[in-house]
CHARMM internal coordinates of N, CA and C (Angstrom, degrees):
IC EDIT
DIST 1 N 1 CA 1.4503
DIST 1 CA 1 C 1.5171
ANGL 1 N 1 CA 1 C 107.79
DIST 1 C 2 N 1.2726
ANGL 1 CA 1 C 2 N 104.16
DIHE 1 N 1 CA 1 C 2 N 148.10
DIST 2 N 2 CA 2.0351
ANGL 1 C 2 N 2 CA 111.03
DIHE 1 CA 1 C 2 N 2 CA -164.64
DIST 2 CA 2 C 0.9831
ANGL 2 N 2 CA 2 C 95.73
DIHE 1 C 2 N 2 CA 2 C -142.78
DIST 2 C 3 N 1.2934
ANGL 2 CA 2 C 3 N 124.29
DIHE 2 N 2 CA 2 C 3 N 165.94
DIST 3 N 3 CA 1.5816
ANGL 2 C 3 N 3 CA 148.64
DIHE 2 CA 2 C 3 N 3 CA 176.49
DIST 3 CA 3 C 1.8780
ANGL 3 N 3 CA 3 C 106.57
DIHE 2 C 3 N 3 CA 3 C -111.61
DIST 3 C 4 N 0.8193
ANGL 3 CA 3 C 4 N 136.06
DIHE 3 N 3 CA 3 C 4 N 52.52
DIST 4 N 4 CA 1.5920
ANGL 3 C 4 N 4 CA 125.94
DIHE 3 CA 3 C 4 N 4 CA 171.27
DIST 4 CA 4 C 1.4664
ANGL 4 N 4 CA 4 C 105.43
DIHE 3 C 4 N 4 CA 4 C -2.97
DIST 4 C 5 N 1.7328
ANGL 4 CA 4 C 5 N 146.27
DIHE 4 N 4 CA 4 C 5 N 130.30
DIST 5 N 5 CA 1.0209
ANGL 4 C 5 N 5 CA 154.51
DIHE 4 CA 4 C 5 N 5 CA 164.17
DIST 5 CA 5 C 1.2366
ANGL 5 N 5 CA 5 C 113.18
DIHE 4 C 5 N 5 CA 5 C -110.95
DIST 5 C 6 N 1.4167
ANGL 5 CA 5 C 6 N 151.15
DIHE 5 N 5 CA 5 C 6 N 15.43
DIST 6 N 6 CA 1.2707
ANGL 5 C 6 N 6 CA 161.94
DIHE 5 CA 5 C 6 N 6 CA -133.13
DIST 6 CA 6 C 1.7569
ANGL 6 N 6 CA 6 C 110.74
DIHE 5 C 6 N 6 CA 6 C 27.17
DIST 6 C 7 N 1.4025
ANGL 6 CA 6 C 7 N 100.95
DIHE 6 N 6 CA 6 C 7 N -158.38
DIST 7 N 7 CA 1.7088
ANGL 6 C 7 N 7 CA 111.21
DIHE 6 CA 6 C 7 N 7 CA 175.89
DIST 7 CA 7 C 1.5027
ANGL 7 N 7 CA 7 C 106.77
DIHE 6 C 7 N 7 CA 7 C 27.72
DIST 7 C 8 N 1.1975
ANGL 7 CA 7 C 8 N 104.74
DIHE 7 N 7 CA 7 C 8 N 50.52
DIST 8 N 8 CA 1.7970
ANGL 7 C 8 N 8 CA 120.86
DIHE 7 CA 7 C 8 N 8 CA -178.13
DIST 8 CA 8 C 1.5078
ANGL 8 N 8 CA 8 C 116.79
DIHE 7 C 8 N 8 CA 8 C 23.73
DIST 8 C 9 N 1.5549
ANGL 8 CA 8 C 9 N 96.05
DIHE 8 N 8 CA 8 C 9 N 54.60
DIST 9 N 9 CA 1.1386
ANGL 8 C 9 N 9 CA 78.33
DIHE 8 CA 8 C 9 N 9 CA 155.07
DIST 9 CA 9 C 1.9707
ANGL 9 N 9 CA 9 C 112.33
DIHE 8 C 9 N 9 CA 9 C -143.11
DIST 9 C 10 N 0.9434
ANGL 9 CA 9 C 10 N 119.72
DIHE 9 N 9 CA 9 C 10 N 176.69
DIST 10 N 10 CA 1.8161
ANGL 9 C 10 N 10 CA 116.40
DIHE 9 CA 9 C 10 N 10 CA 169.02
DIST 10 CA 10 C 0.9152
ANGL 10 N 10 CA 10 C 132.88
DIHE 9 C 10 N 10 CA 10 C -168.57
DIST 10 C 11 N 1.6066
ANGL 10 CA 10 C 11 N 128.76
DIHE 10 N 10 CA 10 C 11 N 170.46
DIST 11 N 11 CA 1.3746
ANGL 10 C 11 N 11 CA 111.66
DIHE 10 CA 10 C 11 N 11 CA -136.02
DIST 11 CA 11 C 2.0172
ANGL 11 N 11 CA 11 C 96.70
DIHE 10 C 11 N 11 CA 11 C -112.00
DIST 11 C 12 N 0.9293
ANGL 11 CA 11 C 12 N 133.23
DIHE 11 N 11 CA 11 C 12 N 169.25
DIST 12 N 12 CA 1.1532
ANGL 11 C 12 N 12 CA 114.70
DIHE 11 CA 11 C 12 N 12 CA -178.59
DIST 12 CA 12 C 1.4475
ANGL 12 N 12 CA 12 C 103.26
DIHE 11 C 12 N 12 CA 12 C 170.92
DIST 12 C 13 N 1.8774
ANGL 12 CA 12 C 13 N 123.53
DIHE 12 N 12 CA 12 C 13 N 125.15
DIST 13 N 13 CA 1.0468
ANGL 12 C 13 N 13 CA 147.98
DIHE 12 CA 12 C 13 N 13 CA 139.02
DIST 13 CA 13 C 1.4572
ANGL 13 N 13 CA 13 C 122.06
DIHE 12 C 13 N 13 CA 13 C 7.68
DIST 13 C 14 N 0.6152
ANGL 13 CA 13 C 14 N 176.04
DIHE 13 N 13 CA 13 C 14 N 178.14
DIST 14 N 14 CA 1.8354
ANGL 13 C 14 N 14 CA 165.17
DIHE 13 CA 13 C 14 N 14 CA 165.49
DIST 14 CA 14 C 1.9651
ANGL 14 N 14 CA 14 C 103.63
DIHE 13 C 14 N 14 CA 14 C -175.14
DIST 14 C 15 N 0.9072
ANGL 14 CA 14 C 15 N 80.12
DIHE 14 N 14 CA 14 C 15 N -87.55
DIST 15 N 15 CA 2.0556
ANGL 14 C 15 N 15 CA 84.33
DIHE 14 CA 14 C 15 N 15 CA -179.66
DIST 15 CA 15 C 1.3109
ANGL 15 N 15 CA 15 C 128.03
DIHE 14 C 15 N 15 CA 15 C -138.96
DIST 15 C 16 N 1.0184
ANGL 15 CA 15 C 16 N 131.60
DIHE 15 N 15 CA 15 C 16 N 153.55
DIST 16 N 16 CA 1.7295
ANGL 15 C 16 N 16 CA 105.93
DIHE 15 CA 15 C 16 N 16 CA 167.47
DIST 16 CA 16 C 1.4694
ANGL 16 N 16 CA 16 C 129.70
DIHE 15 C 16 N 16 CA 16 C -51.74
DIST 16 C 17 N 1.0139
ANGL 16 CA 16 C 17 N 112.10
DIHE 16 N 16 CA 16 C 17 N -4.56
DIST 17 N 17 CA 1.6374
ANGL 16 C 17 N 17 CA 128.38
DIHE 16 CA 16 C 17 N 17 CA -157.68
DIST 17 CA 17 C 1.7725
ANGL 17 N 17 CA 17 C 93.38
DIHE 16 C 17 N 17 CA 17 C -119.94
DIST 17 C 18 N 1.0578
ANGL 17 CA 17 C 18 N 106.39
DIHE 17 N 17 CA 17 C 18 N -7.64
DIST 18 N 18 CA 1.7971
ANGL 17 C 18 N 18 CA 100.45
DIHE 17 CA 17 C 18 N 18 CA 166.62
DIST 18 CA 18 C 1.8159
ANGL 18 N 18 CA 18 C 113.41
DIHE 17 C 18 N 18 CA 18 C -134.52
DIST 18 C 19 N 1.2348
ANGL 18 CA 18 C 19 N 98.51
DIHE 18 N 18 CA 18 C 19 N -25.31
DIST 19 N 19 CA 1.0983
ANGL 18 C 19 N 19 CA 87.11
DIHE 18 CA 18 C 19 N 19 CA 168.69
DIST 19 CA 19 C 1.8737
ANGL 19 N 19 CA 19 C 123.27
DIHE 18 C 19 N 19 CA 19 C 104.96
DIST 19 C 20 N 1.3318
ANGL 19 CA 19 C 20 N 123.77
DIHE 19 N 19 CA 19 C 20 N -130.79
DIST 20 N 20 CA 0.9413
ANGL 19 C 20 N 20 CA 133.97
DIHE 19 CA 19 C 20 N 20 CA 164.44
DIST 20 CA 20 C 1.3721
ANGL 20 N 20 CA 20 C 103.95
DIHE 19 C 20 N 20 CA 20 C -126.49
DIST 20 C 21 N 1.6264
ANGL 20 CA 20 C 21 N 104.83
DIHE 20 N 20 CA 20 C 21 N 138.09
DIST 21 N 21 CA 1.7127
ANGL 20 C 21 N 21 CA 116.38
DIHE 20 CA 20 C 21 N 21 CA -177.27
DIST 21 CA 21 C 1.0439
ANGL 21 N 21 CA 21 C 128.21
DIHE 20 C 21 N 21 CA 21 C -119.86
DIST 21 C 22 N 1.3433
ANGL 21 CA 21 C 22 N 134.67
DIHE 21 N 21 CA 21 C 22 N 157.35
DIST 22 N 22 CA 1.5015
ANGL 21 C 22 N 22 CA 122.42
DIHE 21 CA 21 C 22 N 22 CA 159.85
DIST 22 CA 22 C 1.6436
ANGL 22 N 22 CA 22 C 113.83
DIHE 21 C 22 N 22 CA 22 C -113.98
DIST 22 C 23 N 1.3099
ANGL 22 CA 22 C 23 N 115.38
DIHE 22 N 22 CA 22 C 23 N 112.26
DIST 23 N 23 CA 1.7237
ANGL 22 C 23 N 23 CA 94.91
DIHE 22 CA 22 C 23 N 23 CA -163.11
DIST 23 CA 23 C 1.7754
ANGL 23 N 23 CA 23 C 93.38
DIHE 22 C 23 N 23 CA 23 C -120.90
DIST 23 C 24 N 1.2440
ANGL 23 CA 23 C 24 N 91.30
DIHE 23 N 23 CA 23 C 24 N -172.03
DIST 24 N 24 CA 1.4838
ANGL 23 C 24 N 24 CA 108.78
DIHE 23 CA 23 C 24 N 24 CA 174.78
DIST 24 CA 24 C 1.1944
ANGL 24 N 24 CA 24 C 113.43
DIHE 23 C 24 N 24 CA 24 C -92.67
DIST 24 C 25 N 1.8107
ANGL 24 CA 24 C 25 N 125.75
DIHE 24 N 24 CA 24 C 25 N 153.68
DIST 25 N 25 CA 1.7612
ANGL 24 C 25 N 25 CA 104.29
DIHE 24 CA 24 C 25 N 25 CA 175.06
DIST 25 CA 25 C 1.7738
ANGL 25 N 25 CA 25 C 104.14
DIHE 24 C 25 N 25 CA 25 C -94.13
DIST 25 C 26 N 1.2021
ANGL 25 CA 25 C 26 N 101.00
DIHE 25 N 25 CA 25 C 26 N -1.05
DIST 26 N 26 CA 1.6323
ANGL 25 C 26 N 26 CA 112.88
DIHE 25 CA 25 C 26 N 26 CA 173.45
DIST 26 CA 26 C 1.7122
ANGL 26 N 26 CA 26 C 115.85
DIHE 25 C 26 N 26 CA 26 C -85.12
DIST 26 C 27 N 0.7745
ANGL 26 CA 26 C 27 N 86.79
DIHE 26 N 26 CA 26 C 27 N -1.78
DIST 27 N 27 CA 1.6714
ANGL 26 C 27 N 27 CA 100.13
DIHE 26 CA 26 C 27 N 27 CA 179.06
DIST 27 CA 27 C 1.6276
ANGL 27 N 27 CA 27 C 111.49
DIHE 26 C 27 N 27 CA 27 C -63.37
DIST 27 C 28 N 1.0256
ANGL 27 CA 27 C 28 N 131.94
DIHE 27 N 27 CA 27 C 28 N 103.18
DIST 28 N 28 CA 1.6223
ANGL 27 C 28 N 28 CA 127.60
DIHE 27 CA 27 C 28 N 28 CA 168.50
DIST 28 CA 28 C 1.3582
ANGL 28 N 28 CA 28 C 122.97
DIHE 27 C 28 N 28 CA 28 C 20.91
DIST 28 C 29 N 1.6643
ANGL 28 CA 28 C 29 N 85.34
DIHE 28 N 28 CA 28 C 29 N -77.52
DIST 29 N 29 CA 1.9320
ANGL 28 C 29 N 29 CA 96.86
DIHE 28 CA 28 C 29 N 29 CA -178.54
DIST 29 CA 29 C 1.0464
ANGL 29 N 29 CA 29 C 123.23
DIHE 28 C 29 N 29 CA 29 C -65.53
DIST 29 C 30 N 2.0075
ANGL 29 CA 29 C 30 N 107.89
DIHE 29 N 29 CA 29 C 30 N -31.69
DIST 30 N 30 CA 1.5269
ANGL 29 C 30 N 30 CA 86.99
DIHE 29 CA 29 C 30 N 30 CA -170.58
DIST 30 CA 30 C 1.5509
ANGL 30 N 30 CA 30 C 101.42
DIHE 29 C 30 N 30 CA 30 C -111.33
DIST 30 C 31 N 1.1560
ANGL 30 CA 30 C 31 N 131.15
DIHE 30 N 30 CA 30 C 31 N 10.16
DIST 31 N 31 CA 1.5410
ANGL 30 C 31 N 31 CA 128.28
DIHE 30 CA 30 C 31 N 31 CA 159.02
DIST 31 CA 31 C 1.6780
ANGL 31 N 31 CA 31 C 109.71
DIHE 30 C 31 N 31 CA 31 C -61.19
DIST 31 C 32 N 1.8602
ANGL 31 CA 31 C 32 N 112.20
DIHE 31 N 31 CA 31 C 32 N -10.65
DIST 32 N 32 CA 2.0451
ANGL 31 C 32 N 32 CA 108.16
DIHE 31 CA 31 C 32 N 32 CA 178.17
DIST 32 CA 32 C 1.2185
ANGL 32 N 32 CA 32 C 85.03
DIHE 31 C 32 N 32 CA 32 C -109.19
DIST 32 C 33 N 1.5256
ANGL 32 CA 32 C 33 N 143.06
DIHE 32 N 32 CA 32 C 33 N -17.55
DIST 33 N 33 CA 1.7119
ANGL 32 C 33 N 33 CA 121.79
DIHE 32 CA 32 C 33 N 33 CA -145.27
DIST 33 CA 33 C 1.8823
ANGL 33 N 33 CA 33 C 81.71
DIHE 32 C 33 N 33 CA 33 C -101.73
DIST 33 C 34 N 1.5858
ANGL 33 CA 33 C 34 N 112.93
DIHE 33 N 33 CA 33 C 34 N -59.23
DIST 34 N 34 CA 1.4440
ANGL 33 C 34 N 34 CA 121.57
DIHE 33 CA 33 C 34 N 34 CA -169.33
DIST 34 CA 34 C 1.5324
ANGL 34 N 34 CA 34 C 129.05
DIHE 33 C 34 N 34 CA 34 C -32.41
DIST 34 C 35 N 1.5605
ANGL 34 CA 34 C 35 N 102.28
DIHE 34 N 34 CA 34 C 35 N 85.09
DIST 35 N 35 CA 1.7103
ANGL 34 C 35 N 35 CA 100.54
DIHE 34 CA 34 C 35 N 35 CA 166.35
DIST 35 CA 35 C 2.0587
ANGL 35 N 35 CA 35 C 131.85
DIHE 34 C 35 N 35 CA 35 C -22.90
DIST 35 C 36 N 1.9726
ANGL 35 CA 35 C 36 N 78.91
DIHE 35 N 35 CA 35 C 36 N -58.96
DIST 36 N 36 CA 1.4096
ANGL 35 C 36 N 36 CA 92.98
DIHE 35 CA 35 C 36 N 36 CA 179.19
DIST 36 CA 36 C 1.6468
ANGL 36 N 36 CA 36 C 88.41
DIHE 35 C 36 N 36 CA 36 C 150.78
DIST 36 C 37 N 1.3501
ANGL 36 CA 36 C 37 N 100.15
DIHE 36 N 36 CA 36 C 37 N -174.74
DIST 37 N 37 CA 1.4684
ANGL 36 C 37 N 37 CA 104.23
DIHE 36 CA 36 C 37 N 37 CA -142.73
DIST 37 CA 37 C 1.9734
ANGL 37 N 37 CA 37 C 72.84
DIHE 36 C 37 N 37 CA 37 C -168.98
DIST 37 C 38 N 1.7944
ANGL 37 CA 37 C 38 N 106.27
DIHE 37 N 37 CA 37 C 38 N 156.61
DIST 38 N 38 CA 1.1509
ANGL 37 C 38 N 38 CA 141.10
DIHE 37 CA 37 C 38 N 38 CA 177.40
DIST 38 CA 38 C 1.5484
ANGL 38 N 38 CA 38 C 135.31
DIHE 37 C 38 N 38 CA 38 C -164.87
DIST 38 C 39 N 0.9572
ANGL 38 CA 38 C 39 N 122.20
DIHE 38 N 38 CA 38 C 39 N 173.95
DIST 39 N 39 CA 1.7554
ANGL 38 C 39 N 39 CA 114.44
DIHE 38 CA 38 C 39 N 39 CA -175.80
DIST 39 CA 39 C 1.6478
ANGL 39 N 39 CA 39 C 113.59
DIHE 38 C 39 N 39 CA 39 C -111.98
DIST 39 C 40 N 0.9691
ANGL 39 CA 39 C 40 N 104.33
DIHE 39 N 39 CA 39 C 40 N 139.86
DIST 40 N 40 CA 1.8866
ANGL 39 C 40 N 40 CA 101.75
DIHE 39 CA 39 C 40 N 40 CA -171.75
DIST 40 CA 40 C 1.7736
ANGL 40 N 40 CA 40 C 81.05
DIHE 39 C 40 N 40 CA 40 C -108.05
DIST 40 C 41 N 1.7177
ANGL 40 CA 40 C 41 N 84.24
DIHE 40 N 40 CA 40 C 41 N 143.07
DIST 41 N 41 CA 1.4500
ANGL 40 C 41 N 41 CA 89.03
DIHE 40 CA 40 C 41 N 41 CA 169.24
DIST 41 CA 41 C 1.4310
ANGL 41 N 41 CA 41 C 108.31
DIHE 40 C 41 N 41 CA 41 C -124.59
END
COOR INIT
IC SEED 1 N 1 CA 1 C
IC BUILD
């Protein structure tokens, strides 16, 4: 589960052993893992 932050990127939970992240959605892993992503207004 992720937070969308705009300018593609968001923040998101990963493991105890990483922590909290800020990644890219272009990023390797999560350009195969990423459902999709949207904006709450």
């Amino acid at each position: 589960m992720g937070v969308y932050l705009g300018n593609g990127q968001f923040i998101s939970a990963e493991t105890d052993a990483t922590g909290v992240r800020i990644s890219s959605v272009s990023n390797s892993y999560w350009s195969k893992h990423l459902l999709g992503y949207t904006k709450a207004y």
